[in-house]
Structures are given as C-alpha cells and as structure tokens.
C-alpha positions in Angstrom: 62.2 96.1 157.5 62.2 99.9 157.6 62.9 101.8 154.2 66.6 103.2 154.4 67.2 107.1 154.2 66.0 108.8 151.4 70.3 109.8 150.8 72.8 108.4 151.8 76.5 109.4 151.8 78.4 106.0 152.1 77.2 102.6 151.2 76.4 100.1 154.4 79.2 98.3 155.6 77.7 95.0 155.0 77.9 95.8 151.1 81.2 97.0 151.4 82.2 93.8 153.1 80.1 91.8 150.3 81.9 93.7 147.9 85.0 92.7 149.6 84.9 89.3 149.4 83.5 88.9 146.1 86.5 90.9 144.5 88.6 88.6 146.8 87.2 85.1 145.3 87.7 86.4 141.4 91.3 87.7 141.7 92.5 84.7 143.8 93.2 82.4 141.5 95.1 84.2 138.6 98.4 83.4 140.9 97.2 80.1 141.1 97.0 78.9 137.6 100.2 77.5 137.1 100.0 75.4 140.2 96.5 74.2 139.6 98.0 73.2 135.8 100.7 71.3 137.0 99.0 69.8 140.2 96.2 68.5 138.2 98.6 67.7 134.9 96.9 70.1 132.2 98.5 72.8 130.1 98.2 76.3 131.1 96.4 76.9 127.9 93.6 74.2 129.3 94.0 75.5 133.0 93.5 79.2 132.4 89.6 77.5 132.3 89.4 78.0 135.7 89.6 81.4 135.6 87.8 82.4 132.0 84.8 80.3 133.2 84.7 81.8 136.5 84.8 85.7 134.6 81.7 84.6 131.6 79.7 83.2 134.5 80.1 86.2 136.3 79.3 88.3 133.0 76.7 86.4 131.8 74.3 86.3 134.8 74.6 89.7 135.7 71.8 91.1 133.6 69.6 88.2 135.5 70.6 89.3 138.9 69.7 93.0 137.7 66.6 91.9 136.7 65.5 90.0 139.2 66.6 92.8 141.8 64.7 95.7 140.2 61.3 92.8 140.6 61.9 91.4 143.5 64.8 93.8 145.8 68.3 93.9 146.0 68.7 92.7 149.3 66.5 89.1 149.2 68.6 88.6 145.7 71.7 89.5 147.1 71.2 87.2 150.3 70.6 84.3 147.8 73.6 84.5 145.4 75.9 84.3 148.5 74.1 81.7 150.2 74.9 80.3 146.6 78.2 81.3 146.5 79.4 79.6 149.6 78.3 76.5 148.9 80.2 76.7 145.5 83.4 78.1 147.2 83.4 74.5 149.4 82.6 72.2 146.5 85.4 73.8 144.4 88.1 73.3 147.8 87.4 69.8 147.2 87.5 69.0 143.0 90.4 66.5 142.0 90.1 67.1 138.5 89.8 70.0 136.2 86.5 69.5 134.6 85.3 69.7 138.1 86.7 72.6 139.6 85.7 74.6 136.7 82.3 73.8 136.6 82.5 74.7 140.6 83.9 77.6 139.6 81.5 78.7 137.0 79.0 78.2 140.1 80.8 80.2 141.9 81.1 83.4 139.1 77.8 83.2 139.0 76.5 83.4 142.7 79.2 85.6 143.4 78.3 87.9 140.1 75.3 89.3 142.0 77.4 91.5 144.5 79.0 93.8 142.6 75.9 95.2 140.8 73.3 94.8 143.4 75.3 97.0 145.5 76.3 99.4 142.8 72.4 99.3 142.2 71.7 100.1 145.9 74.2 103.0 146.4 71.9 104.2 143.7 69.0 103.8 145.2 70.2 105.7 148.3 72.8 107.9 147.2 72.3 111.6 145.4 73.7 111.8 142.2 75.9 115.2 143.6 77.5 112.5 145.8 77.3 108.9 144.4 80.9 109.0 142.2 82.1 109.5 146.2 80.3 106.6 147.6 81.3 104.3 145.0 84.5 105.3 145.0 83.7 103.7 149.1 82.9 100.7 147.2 85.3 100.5 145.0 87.7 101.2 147.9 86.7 97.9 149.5 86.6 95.7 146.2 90.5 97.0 146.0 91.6 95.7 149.4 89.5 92.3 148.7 92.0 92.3 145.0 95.2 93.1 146.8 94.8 90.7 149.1 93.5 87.9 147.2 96.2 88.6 144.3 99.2 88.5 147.3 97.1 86.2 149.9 96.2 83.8 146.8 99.3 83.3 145.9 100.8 82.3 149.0 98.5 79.9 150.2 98.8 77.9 147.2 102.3 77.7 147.2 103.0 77.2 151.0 100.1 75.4 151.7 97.7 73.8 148.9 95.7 75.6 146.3 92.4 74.3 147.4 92.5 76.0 150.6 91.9 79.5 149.0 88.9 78.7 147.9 87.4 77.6 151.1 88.4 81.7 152.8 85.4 83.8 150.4 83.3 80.6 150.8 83.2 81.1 154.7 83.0 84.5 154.5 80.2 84.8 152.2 78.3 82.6 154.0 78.6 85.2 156.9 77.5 88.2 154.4 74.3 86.3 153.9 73.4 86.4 157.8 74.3 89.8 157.9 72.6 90.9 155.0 69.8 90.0 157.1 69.4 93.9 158.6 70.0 95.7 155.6 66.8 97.4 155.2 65.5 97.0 151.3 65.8 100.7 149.2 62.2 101.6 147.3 62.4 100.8 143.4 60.5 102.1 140.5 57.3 100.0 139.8 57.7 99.7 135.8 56.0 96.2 134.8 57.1 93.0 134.4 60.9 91.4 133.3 60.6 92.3 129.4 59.8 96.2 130.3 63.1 96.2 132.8 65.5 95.0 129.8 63.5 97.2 127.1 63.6 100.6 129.5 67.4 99.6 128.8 68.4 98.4 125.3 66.1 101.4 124.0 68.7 103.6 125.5 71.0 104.4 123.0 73.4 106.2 125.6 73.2 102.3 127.9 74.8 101.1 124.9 77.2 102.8 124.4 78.3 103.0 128.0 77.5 98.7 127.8 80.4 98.7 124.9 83.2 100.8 126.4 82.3 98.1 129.7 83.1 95.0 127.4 86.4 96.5 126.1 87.5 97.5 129.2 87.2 94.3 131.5 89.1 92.7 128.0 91.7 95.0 128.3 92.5 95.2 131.7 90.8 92.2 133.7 91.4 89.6 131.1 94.7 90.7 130.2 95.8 91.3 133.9 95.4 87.7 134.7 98.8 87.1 132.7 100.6 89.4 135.0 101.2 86.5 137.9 101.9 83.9 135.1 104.2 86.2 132.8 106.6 86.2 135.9 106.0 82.4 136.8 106.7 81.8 133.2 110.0 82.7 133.7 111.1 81.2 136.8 108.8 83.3 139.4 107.2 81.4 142.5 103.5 82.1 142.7 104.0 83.4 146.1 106.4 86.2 145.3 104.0 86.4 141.7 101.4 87.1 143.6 102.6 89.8 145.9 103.9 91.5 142.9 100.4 92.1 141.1 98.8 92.6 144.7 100.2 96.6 143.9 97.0 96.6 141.4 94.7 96.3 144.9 97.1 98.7 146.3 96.8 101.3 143.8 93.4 100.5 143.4 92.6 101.2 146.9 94.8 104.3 147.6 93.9 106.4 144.3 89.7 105.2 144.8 90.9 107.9 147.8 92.2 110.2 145.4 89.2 110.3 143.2 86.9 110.7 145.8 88.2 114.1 146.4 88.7 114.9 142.7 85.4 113.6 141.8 84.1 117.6 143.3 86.3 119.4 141.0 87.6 117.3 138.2 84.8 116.3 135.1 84.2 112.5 134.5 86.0 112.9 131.2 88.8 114.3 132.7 89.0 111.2 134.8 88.5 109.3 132.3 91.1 110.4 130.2 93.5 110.3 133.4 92.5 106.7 133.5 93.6 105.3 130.3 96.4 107.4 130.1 97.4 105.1 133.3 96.0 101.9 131.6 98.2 102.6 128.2 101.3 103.2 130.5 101.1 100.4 132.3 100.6 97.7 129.5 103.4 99.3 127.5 105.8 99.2 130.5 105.5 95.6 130.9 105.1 94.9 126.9 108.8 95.8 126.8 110.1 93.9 129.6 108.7 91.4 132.2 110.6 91.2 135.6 109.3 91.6 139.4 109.9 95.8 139.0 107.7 95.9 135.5 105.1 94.1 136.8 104.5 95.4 140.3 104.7 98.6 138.4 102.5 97.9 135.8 99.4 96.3 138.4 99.9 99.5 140.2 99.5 101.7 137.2 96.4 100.1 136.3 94.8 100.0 139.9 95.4 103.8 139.2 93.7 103.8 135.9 91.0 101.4 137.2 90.4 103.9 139.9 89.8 107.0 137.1 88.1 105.4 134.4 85.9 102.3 135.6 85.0 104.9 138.8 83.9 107.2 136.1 81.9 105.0 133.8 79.8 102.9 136.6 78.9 105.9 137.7 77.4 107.2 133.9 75.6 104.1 133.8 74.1 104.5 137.4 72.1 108.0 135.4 71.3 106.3 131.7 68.5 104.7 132.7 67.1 105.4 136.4 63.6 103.5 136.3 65.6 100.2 135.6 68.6 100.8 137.3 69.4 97.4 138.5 69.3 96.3 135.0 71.0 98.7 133.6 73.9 98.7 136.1 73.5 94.6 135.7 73.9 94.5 131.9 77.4 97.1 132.4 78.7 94.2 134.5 77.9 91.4 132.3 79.3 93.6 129.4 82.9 94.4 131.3 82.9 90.6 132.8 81.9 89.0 129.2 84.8 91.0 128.1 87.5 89.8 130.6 86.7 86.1 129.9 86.6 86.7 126.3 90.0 88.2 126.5 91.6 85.6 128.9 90.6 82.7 126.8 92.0 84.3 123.6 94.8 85.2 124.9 95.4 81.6 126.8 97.7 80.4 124.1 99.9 83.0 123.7 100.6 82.8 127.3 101.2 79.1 127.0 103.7 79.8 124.3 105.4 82.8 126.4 104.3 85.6 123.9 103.8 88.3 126.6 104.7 91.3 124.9 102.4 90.4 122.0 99.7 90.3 124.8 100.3 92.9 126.7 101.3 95.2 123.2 98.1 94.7 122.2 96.4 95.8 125.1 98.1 98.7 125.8 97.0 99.7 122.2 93.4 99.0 122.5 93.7 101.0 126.0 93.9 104.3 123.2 90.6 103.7 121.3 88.7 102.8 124.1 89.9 106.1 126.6 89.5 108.3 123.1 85.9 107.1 122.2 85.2 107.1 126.3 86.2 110.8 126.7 83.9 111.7 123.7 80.7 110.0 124.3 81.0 111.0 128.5 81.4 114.8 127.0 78.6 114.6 124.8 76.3 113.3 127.4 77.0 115.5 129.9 76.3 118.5 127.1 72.6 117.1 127.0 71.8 117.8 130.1 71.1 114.7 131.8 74.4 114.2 133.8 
C-alpha cells in the first residue's frame, strides 16, 4: 500500500466509522443493566460486571495494542482487534448466564480497546500539530454520535425487543470495519528498537505521567460515574427506554460542542479549554447530586458531553506531543489510564447504586471534577511554557 500524505487535515473516514462503532459497543449497555440484572436474576451490584469488565479490558490492553502498533503498524493491528471484536460481539448476543456474558464482554473491551488509540495514534502520524486538536475533534465528533446513539438506541432495543440483540449491531458492523480497513494505507513510524525501548521512551517521560494520571481520574469521574445516570432514573421507576434517551444528550453535547472546539481550538489555549471543561464536568455532577429526575439527568449527560468535548479534546491532544518517537504507546498507555479509571470507579461505586445512594455518588464526583480541572490547567500551562507544545 502507498504511504499516506505527509499532513493530513481530517482523519479517514474508515477510522471515524471505527471510531464510531467502538464508542457505540461501550456506551450500550449502561441502559441495559437493570434489564440484564433482572433477566438473568443477579443484583445490580453483581450485574454492573458487565459493564466494569468490559471498561478494565478495554484499559488494560491498550498499552499492548500501542505497543504492538508502533512495531508492527496501526492498520494490520487495528484490522485484527475488530476481526476480534466481532466475533466477541456474536458470542456475548448469545450468553444465558452472567459469568458468561461478562467474560464475552471482557473479549469484547479488549478487541474493541484497540480503536480508539490506534486511530488517535494515526491522526498523529498524519496530522500537523498546528492542526491535529481539529482533526480529533473530527474524531471525537464521530465517537459522540456512536455514544448518543448507543446510550438512546441501547436502551430501546432492550426494552422493546431483548437485550441481546444490541450486542449483535457493533459486532456486524465491526466486522465490516475490518474489510474496509483493508485500503487504509499504513502512516511511516519512528524505528526505535524493540517492545521494552517503546514503553521506556514513555515512562521516562515525566510530562506522559502526568498527563497518564489526570487520564485515570478523569475516565473515574466521568465514564465510570456516568454509567449510573440510566440506572439512577430506572432506580426510581424509569423504563430503560426513556433512561436511555435521556443520557443519549451526553452524545448530543458531545457531538455538537466537538464542533465548537474545533473552531476554538485556533484562538482559545488548551488550558483555557480545559478549564472550560471541568467547569462543565463540576456543574453537571452537582446538578444531578441534588435531584435525579428525567430534566437533571438529560441535563446533566449534556453538560458533561460539553465538558468531555473541552477537556478530554484537550488532554489527548497533550499526550499526542509528550513523547512523538513512541507515540502509539504513549497515546496507548493515556487510554488504558482513563479506561482503568472508569472501571475502577464503576465497580466501587456498584453498591451505592444498588442501595440507591446517588447523590453520594454523583457528590463525590462532582468534587473530584475540582482537583483534577485545577491540577489539569496547571501542568498544561507549565508545559506549554517549556517550549515543547
């Protein structure tokens, strides 16, 4: 295949579709948990499995999948994980019992944990740095239609038809992304040695660390703790279809302000954005802290697609420059740090769900969103006043 243009402005619309359906398959079944609890007659607390396996799957592999696209290309690794990925998606359509769909599912986080930083890794690749907050913000774009409609569509086809059903849509469709990926010519990489010199070109870098520990606080605070959103309101009396649709505004937001930041990204500094970001995360939490109803919560999922779209925009794109030699790894280990972090913060935060103790869960986050935007702003400043960014 011939080597793609030395700059792009936009990623490839196969990635973008990729990126699509892998946001589609994670955010799927947080309206589904309370069905999939009763239907296979486990406690939420025990259910929520599904969904916390899925997320420290995805984390975990990603720094393997960055790894093994900086040696061997992003495109052949890609093509794998979906290949992967689909067969997952059908063998989790068809698990009677829990200890079986979640190890399915785990499958399926991992396969599907490739996308998302393999692509990030290849607008890299091909993007100039003057540009590349734009083009992901294309990507981003297309991860937040794949959330809206998984979080609204998700819902709905469990309730009106059967929960196992929307596991077999991504599965299909990532099956297709794998033929398709087929054209996408491969981007050249920086020759640095073998596996061990990847990961040490990144753990030496003081600056990846930091950036890999703001990653891990944020996917706790706002993918882990978002997940309760659909079950606070099914907790009291909410069907998962109209739970669904209400958190589907977080895709909504997601996708309209990824617009907004695009254009901002020219004039506005990251920690500007930044700041703007967690000033939308800390809103949001608190709103729905004091009250849970169909108004908080739709307003609350699109407040955080809003500060999703500022701050994660914002720090993906930091940890795209840390380290550019071993970017795949670097971008990889930022993953596994924001997706460790979701599934860390949906397990813990399993029973107080199961007990109904939503404001103490969403309290919490909403104060942890204040640290993390503060320390955030501080350390993007400082970097930026080195030079390197």
């Amino acid at each position: 295949m011939t080597a793609p243009p030395a700059s792009l402005v936009r990623p490839p619309l196969v990635l973008s579709v990729a990126t699509f359906v892998s946001s589609f398959d994670r955010f799927a079944v947080n309206p589904m948990l309370v069905l999939i609890a009763a239907d296979l007659g486990v406690p939420l607390s025990a259910a929520v499995a599904v969904a916390s396996g899925y997320y420290l799957a995805y984390g975990l592999t990603q720094p393997l999948w960055g790894v093994l696209s900086d040696r061997f290309g992003r495109v052949r690794v890609m093509r794998a994980a979906m290949f992967g990925a689909a067969l997952a998606g059908v063998v989790s359509a068809l698990m009677p019992v829990l200890g079986a769909l979640v190890v399915s599912r785990v499958v399926a986080g991992a396969c599907f944990g490739a996308v998302i930083p393999t692509s990030l890794t290849y607008v890299g690749d091909t993007v100039a740095p003057v540009v590349r907050q734009r083009a992901l913000s294309d990507l981003m774009g297309a991860g937040a239609l794949g959330i809206a409609m998984a979080t609204g569509l998700g819902g709905v086809l469990a309730d009106l038809v059967d929960w196992h059903v929307a596991f077999t849509v991504p599965a299909a469709c990532a099956l297709a992304c794998a033929l398709a990926l087929r054209s996408l010519p491969e981007p050249p990489r920086a020759e640095i040695g073998g596996l061990g010199r990847h990961v040490g070109a990144v753990l030496r870098e003081p600056w990846a660390l930091l950036v890999f520990g703001l990653a891990f606080v944020e996917g706790a605070v706002l993918l882990g703790t978002m997940a309760f959103l659909a079950t606070a309101l099914e907790h009291s009396g909410v069907r998962a279809a109209v739970a669904g649709l209400a958190t589907a505004t977080y895709g909504v937001g997601l996708w309209l302000f990824s617009r907004v930041v695009k254009r901002l990204s020219r004039t506005w500094s990251p920690p500007v954005l930044i700041a703007v970001g967690g000033a939308h995360l800390c809103a949001g939490y608190a709103l729905v802290a004091v009250h849970v109803s169909l108004a908080t919560v739709g307003a609350t999922a699109l407040l955080l697609g809003v500060g999703w779209s500022f701050m994660h925009s914002s720090l993906q794109t930091w940890i795209t420059t840390v380290a550019p030699n071993a970017r795949g790894t670097s971008v990889a280990f930022f993953a596994a740090a924001l997706f460790v972090g979701s599934a860390v913060s949906s397990w813990a935060g399993g029973p107080a769900a199961q007990d109904g103790r939503y404001a103490l869960l969403f309290g919490v986050a909403a104060a942890v969103a204040v640290p993390l935007t503060v320390v955030a702003v501080i350390g993007r400043h400082r970097y930026g006043v080195t030079g390197r960014a």
